[in-house]
RODRENGU-103670 format. One record per atom (N, C-alpha, C): x, y, z. Coordinates in steps of 0.1 Angstrom, whole numbers, plus 5000, padded with zeros to 4 digits. Layout:
N
XYZ
...
//
This chain:
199
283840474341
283040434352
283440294357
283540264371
283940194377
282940114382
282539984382
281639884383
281839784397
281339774405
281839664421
280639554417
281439434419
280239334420
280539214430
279139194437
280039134452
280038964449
280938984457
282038844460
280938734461
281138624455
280438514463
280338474479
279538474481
279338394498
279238304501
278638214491
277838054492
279037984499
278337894506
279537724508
278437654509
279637524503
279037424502
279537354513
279637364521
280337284532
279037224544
279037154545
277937104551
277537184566
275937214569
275737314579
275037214590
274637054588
273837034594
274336864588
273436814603
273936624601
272436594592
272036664586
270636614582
270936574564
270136494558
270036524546
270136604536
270336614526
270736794519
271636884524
272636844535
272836954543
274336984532
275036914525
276336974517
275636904499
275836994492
275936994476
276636904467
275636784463
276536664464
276736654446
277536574441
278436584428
278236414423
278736404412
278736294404
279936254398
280536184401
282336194393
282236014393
283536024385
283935874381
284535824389
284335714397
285035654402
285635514402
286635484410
287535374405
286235204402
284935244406
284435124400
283135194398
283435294389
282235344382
281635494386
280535524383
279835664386
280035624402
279835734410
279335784423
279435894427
278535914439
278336104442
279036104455
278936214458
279836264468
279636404469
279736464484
279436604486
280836664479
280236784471
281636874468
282936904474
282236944488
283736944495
285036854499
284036754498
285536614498
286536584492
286136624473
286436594464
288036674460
289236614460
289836724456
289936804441
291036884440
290736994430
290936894417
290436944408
290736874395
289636764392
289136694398
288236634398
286836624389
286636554375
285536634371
284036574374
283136654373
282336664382
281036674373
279736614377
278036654373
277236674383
276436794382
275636824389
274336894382
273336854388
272036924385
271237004396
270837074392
270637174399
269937334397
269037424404
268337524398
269237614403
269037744394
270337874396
269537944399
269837974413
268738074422
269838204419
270938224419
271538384417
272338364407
272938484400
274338484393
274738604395
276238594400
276938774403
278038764388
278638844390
279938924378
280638954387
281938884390
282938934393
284738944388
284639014380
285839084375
285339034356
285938904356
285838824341
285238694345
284538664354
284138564361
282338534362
281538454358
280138454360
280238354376
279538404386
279438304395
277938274397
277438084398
276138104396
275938034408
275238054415
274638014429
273837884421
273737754432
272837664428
272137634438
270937544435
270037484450
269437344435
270237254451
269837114442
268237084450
268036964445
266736914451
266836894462
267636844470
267436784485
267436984491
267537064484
267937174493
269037224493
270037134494
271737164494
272137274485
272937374487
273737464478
274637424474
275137504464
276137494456
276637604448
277737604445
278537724436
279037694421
278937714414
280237734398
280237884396
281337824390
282037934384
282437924368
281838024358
281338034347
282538104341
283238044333
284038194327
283638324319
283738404317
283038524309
283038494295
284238434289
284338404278
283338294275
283138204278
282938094279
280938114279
280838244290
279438284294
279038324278
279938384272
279838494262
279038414249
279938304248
279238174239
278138144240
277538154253
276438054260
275238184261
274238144252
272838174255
272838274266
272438384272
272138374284
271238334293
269538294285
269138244296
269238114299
270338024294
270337924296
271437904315
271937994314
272338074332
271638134334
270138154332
269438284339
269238234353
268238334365
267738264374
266638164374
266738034379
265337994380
265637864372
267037894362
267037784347
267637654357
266737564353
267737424362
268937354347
270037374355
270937324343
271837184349
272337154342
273237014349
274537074341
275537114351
276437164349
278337074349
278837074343
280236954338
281037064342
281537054354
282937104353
284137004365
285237154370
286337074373
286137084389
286037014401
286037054410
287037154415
286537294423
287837404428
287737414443
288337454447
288337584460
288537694460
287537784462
287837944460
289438014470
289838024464
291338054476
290538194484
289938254486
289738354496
288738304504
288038244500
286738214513
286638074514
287737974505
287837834511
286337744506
285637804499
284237744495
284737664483
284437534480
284137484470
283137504459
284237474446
282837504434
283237434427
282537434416
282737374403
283337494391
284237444383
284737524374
283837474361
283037524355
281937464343
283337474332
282237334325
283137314311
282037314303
280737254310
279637254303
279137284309
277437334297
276637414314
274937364299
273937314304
273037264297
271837254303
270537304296
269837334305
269037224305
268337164319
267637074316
265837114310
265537064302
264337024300
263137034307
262137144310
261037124321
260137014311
259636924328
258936814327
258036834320
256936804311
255636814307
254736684314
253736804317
252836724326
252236604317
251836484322
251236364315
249736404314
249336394301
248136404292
247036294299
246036354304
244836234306
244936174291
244736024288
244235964275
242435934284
241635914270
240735834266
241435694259
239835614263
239735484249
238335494241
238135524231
237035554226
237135464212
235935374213
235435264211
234435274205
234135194185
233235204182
232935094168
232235064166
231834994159
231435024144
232234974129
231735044118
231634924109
230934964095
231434884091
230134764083
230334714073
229334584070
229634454083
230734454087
231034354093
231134344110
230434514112
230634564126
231834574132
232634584129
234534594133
234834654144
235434614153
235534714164
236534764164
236734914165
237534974167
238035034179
239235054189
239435114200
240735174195
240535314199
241735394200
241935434212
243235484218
243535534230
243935694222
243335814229
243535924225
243536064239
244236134236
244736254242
243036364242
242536444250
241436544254
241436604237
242536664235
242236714224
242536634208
242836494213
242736414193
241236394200
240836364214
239836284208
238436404206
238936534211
237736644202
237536684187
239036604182
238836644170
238936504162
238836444167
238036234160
236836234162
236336274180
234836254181
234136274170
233536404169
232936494157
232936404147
234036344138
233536254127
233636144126
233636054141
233035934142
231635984144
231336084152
229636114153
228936124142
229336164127
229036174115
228736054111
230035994116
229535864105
228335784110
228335784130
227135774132
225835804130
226335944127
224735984122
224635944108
225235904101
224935854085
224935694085
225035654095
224435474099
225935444097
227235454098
228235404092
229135314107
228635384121
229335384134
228535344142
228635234152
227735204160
228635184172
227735174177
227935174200
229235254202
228935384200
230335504203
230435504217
231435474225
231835514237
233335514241
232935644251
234235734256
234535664271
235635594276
236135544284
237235614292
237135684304
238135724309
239335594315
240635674316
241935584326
241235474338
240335514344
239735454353
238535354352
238435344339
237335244334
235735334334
235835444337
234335524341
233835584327
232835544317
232135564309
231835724313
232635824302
232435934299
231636004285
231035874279
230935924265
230136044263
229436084275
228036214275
229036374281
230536304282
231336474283
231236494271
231936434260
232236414247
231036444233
230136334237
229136324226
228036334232
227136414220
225936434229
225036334228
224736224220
224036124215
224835984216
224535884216
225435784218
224435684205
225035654191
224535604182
224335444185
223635404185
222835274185
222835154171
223335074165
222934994155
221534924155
220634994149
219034934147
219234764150
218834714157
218434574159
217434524147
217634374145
216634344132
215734284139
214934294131
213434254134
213134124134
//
């Protein structure tokens, strides 16, 4: 059984005077890092790019993986099979944003610029930043104040037994502080413990 798998199409060759408009690279230069669109670069050249892999074809012993950087711009590599064979696959799946090391090329039939991968690594999705609390409380023979800064869920599972100690006289003036200075302690706790005033 005989298998067809089609040709790359992509160029990176610039379509437009706008921003994004050619697939720009990271190489060493004579006074240090700088980028530059792929196509300028001649062959041999080695190269970093990041970028998300919206396709990948198979053609012959060859992985070719379509890219779309941030500004929009496309871009091409070219994976070797062997090389694929080592590598994870979903770390080339679609969708995987990788930052890819290879050699700058030109495809000799359609004249498109790519990158020949030497390395291919997937980047890392961001994690979103954690609202904190500051939750503030007083214990103690000597009234000590305490302030922690804590994450939605440390501080659901500290609340609860600062509230204990409250309720067994041990914690006094508990309050929950949001990022913005806005006194939340009544999301958190249902009671807000008080130190008896002396007589």
């Amino acid at each position: 059984m005989t298998t067809t798998f089609d040709t790359p199409t992509t160029t990176t060759a610039p379509t437009a005077t706008g921003a994004g408009a050619a697939f720009r690279v990271t190489f060493l230069g004579l006074a240090g890092p700088a980028t530059a669109p792929l196509y300028r670069l001649t062959d041999a050249r080695l190269v970093t790019a990041t970028a998300t892999i919206t396709d990948r074809r198979f053609t012959g012993r060859t992985v070719w993986l379509h890219l779309l950087a941030d500004d929009g711009a496309r871009g091409l590599a070219r994976l070797d099979l062997a090389s694929a064979m080592t590598t994870p696959a979903d770390h080339y799946a679609s969708g995987r944003r990788v930052t890819v090391v290879g050699v700058a090329r030109t495809h000799r039939n359609l004249a498109a610029p790519y990158i020949a991968v030497r390395q291919l690594v997937p980047v890392p999705a961001v994690r979103p930043v954690e609202e904190t609390f500051l939750l503030r409380y007083s214990y103690g023979p000597y009234e000590r104040l305490m302030e922690r800064t804590l994450t939605r869920r440390q501080l659901e599972l500290v609340g609860p037994v600062v509230m204990r100690a409250a309720g067994r006289g041990h914690a006094w003036d508990v309050e929950v502080v949001d990022a913005s200075g806005l006194d939340v302690t009544a999301t958190f706790v249902r009671s807000r413990a008080t130190r008896p005033r002396a007589a």
